[in-house]
C-alpha positions as CSV (number, residue, x, y, z in Angstrom):
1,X,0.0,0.0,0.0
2,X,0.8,3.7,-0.9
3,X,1.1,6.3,1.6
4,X,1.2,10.0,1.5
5,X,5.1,9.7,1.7
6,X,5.1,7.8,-1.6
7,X,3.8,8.7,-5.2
8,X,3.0,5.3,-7.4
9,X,3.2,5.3,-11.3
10,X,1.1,3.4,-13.8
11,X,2.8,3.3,-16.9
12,X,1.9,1.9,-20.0
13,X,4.7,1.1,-22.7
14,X,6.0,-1.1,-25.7
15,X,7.8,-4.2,-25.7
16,X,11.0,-2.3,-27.1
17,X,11.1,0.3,-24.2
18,X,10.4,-2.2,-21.6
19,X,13.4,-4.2,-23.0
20,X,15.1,-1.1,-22.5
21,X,14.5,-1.1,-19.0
22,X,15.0,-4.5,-18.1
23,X,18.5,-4.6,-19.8
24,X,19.0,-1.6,-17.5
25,X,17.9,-3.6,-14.4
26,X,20.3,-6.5,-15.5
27,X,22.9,-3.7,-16.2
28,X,22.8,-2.7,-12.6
29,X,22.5,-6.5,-11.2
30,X,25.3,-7.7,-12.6
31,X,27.7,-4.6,-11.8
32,X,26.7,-4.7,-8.2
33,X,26.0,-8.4,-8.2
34,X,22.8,-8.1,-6.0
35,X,19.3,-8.1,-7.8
36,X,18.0,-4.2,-8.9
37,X,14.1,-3.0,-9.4
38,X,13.7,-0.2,-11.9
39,X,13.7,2.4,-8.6
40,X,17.1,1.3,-8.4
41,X,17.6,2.6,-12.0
42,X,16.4,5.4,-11.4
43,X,18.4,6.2,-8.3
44,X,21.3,5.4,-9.9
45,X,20.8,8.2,-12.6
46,X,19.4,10.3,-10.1
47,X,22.6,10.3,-8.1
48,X,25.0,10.3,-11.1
49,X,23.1,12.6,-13.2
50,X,25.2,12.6,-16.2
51,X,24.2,15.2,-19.1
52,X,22.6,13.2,-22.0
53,X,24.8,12.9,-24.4
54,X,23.4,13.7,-28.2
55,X,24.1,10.5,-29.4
56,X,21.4,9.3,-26.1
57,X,18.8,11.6,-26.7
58,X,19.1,10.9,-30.2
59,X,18.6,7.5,-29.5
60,X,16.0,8.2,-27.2
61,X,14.2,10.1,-29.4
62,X,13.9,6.9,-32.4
63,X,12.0,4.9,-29.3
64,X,9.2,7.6,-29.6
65,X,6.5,7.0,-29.3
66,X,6.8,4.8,-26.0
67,X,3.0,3.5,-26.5
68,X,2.1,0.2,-26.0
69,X,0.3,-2.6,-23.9
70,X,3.1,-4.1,-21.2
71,X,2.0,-2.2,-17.7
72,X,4.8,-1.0,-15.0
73,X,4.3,0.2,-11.6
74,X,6.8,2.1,-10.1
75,X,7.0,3.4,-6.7
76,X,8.9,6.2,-5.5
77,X,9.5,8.0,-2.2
78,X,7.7,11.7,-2.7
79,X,12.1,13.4,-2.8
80,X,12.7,11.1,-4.9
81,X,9.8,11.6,-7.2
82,X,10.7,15.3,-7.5
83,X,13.9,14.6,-8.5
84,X,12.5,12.2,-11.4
85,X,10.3,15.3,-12.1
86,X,13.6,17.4,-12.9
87,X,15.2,14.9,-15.2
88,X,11.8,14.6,-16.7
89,X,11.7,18.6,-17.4
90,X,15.5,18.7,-18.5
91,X,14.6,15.6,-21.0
92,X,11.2,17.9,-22.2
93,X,13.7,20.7,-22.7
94,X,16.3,19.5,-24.5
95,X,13.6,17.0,-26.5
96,X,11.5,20.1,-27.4
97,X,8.4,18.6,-26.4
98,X,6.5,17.1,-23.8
99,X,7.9,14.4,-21.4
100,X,6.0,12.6,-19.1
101,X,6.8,10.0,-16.2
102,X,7.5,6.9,-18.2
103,X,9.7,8.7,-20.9
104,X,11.5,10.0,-18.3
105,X,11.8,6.4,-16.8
106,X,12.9,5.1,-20.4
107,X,15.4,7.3,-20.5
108,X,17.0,6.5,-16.9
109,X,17.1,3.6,-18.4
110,X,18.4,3.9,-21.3
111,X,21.5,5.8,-19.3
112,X,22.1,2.8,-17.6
113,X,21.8,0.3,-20.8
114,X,24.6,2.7,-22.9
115,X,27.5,1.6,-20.1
């Protein structure tokens, strides 16, 4: 169950970006050799926050749309969440459009999967 300290997304995506994010999960396993959930991802990214590269966004940008039947949950703590929120904005920036939760997620994880 959800509190108030902790924001839960629904997200709704295609088989190629939720292969994305489970190469990223295996990504992350394997380096730290202890099994990763996606909020691990998106720690990671959160804490390291590289600037996307061009050839990432670019990248990113040839997933689009994201659409698709295969549903995530992800939970985050509410800090946490608003720190998703500002990789989110930067990604809407620099994308010149809008970004929402899961793209942002796809991207964290496509970070991770370009090691």
């Amino acid at each position: 169950m959800s509190d108030d300290s902790e924001v839960v997304h629904e997200l709704l995506m295609g088989e190629q970006p939720f292969a994305i994010i489970a190469d990223a999960i295996r990504i992350l396993t394997v380096e730290r050799l202890k099994f990763q959930r996606l909020k691990d991802v998106i720690i990671e990214v959160i804490n390291s926050r590289p600037k996307p590269t061009k050839e990432q966004l670019k990248l990113f940008a040839g997933q689009l749309p994201l659409d698709g039947r295969v549903r995530i949950y992800l939970r985050l703590s509410r800090p946490l969440n608003a720190r998703l929120d500002e990789i989110k904005t930067d990604l809407s920036e620099r994308l010149g459009g809008h970004c929402g939760v899961r793209e942002a997620v796809v991207f964290c994880a496509l970070v991770i999967s370009q090691r």
